[in-house]
N, C-alpha and C positions, 0 to 999 in steps of 0.2 A: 455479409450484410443482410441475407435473405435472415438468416439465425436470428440475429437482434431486431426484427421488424416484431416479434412479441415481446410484450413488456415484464410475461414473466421472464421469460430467458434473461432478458436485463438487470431484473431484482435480481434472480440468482447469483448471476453474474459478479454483480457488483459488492452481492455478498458475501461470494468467497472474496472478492479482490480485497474487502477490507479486514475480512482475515488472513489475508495473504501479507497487508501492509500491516496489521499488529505482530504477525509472525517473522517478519524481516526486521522490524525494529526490536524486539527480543531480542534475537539473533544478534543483531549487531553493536547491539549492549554488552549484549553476553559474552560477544567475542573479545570486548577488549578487557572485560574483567579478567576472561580466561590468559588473557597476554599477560595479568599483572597490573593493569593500570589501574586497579579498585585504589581510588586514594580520593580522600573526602574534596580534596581541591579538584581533582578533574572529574571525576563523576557525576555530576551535576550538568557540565556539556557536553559529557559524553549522552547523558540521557538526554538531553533536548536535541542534540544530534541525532541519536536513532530515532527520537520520535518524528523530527522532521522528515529524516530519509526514509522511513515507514511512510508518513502521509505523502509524501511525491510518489515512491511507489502506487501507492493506491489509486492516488488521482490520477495521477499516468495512465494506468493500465484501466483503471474503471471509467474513463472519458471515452476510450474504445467502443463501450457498447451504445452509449450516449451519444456519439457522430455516428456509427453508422448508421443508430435509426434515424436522425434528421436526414442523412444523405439517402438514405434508400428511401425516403417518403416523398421521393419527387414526383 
């Protein structure tokens, strides 16, 4: 909590997190093409799928630094 009471630590933070959630939604794209399932009918939700589970990663993890600094600014 003490770490995220500066707000660069935060930016940074948050910055890798959203490159962590562009890197996870690749990933999990990519995985299923690597399965075999590239085929024009499911590809389409497969990519709004990884994009979604990319943005929950993100905001999951990047809300962390975002509460502790409200909480430690008691």
């Amino acid at each position: 909590i003490e770490l995220f009471q500066n707000p660069a630590n935060i930016g940074f933070y948050v910055i890798a997190v959203v490159a962590l959630g562009i890197h996870v939604s690749h990933g999990f794209w990519s995985a299923f093409q690597s399965l075999g399932f590239n085929h024009p009918k499911y590809m389409p939700k497969i990519q709004l799928l990884s994009k979604l589970f990319g943005l929950l990663v993100a905001v999951g993890f990047g809300a962390l630094p975002i509460v502790c600094y409200f909480l430690g600014a008691k």
